[in-house]
N, C-alpha and C positions, 0 to 999 in steps of 0.2 A: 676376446676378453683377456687381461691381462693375466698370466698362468698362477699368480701370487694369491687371487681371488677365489682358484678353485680349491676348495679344502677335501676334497675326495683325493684330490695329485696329493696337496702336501701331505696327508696323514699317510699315505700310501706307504706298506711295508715291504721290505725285502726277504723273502724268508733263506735263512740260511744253514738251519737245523729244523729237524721235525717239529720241537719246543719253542725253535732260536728265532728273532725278528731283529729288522736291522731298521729303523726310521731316518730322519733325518726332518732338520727347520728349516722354517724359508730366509730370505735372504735377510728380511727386516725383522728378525728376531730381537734385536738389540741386545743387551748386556748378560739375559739369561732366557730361560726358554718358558715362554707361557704356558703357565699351571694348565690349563685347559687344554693344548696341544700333548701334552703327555697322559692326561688323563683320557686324552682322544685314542691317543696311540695303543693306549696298554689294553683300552676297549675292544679295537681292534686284534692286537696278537691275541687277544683270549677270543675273539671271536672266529680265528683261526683255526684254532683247536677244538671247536661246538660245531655240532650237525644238527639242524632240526630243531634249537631252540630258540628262545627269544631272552636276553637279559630284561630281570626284572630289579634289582639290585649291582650296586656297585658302592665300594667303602674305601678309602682311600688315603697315604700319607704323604706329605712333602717332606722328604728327608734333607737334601742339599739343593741350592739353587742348580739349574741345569746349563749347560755349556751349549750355546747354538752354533759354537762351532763346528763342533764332531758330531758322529753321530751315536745315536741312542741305542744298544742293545735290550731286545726286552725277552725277555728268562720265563715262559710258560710254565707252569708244574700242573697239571692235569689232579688236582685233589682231587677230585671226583666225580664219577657218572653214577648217577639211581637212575631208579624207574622213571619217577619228575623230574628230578633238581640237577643240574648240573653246576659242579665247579671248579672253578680257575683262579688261580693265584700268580700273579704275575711281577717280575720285578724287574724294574729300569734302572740301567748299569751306564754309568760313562766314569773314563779312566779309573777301570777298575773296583769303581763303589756303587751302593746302590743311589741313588739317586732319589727314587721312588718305587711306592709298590702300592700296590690293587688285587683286592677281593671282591668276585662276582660271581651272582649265580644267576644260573638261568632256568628256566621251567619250562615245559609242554605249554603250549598257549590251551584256556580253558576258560571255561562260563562260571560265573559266580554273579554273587550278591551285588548290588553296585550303588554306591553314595558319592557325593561327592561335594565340599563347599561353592557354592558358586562364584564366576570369573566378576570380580568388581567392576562398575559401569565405569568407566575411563574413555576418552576421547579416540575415536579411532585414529589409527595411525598414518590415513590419511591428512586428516587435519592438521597434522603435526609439522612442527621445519624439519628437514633432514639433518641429518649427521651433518653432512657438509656445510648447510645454512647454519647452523650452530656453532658449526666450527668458526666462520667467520668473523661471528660475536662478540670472539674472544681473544682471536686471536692476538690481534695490537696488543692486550694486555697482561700477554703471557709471553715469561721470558723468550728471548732467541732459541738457545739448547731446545726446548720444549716443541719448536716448531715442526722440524724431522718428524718426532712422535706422533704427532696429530695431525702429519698428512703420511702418514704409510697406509698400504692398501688394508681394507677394512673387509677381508671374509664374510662378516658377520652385517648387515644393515641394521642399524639399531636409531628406533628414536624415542627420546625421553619426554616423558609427560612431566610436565610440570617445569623443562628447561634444562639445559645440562649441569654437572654437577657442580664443575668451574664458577658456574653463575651464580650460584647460589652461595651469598656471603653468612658469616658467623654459623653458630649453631642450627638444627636442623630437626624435622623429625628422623628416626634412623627407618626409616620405610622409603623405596622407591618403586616405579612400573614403567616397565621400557620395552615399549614393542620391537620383536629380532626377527629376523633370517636371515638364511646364507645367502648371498650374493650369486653364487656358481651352481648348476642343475645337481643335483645330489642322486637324483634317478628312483628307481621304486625298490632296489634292496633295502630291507626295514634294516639291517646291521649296521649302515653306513649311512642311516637317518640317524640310528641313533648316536654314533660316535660321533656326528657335527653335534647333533643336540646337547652332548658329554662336552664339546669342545666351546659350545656359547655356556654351559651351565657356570664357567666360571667368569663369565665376564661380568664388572659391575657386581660381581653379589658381598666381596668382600667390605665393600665400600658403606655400605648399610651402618654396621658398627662407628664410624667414623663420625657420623654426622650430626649428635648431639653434643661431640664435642667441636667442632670446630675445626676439625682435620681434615685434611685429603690427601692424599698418597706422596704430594709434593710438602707437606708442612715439614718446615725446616726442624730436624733432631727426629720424624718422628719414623724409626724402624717399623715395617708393615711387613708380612709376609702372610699365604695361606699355609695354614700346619694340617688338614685331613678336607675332605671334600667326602660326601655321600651323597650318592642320587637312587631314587627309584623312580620307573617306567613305568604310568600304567595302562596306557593305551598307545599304538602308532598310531604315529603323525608325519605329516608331510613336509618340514622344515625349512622348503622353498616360499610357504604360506606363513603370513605372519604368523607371529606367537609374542604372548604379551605374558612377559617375564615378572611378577610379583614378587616382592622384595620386604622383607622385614627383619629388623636385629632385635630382640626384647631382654640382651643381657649384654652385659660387660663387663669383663671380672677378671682379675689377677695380668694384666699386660695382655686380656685376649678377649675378642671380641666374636658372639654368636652370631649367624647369618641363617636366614632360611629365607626358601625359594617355592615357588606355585610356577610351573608353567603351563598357562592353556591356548590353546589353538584358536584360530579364529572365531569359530563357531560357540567358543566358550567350554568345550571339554578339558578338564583336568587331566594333562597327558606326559605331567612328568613333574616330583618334587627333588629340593635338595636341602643339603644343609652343610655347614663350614663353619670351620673357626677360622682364625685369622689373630695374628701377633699384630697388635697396635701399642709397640713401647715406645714413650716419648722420655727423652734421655733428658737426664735433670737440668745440663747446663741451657738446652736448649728451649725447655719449657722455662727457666729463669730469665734468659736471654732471649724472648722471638726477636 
């Protein structure tokens, strides 16, 4: 398998101080480093510093785009151990600033009450075309530059109901559902299920916001970035097994756009939610001028 695929290698950390983690991105990183891959990473160093828990919470900011050149120092601070709760504050450093930073806690695993909305009936992901079949779709009618992009190695298997995003012309509803897994064995550590799971939480959810207007990450003038990221855990799960990622934006307001997320397991367990904001400013001359 080619070693690009396995996300357990790349997240992999170096530790260099009792606190101190050293990461590093893979080769097709392109121009900055994927939200997801640091939110993977920072999962990690603070899971470094937990004995015995399970992260049930994580909160999180994008400060500066990241450099895939160098690599990522990540900064533990041990806020605190109770009886239950544990927590870790963590912050990701390159050339000397912070980059990003994550709050998480974690708790004794324990029995309670249980509800949950049910997983909407959607077409199983076998019926579905692959990433790859999709890819082909489109490709004739997507710039050159754009090609590189949408054949670099894909960690993640992801296939979309209803058709990929590309394909879908003008406005939109802002909801989608995209069945995911990792590509590479993840193993039975639940820490490093959950840190891929952290690492697909941001694929596709930004995009949600975009699509009653008519945008998509390539619209000419229109700046997009994600500005915080939150997820909670409520069940383990197996991450080599599909999982059918639900998608919904229900606001959009001041140059920023809402994102929330459902992930459940094949079997239809609710075993992880999130939520995002995201910068969708479209710069005047080029909303006058498409």
């Amino acid at each position: 398998m080619d070693p690009s695929l396995d996300l357990p290698e790349t997240l992999s950390l170096e530790r260099i101080e009792v606190n101190l983690f050293r990461g590093t991105s893979p080769d097709y990183s392109g121009e900055r480093i994927f939200g997801g891959q640091v939110i993977a990473q920072s999962l990690l160093a603070a899971y470094e510093t937990v004995e015995s828990r399970v992260c049930h919470s994580l909160h999180c900011y994008f400060i500066r785009p990241g450099d895939p050149k160098v690599p990522i120092l990540f900064d533990v601070d041990r806020s605190r151990d109770g009886g239950s709760f544990t927590t870790r504050r963590v912050t990701a450093i390159q050339h000397g600033k912070q980059i990003f930073n994550l709050a998480a806690s974690f708790k004794v695993p324990e029995k309670g009450a249980e509800h949950q909305t049910p997983m909407p009936d959607v077409p199983r992901p076998e019926s579905l075309p692959t990433e790859a079949e999709q890819r082909d779709l489109i490709m004739e009618s997507l710039p050159a530059e754009m090609h590189d992009l949408l054949l670099r190695p894909r960690p993640v298997e992801m296939r979309t109901v209803g058709g990929h995003v590309f394909l879908i012309k003008g406005s939109s509803e802002p909801n989608s559902n995209i069945w995911m897994r990792a590509v590479a064995p993840i193993g039975d550590d639940f820490r490093m299920q959950q840190v891929v799971m952290a690492y697909a939480s941001d694929l596709s959810l930004a995009g949600n916001a975009l699509r009653p207007h008519g945008y998509i990450w390539r619209t000419p003038g229109l700046q997009s970035a994600s500005l915080d990221h939150a997820m909670w855990f409520h069940h383990p799960s197996d991450f080599n097994r599909w999982h059918l990622y639900v998608m919904d934006s229900p606001v959009a307001a001041g140059a920023c756009g809402f994102n929330r997320g459902s992930i459940y397991n094949e079997d239809g367990l609710l075993v992880a939610s999130t939520a995002q904001e995201g910068l969708m400013r479209l710069h005047a001359d080029a909303a006058a001028h498409p």
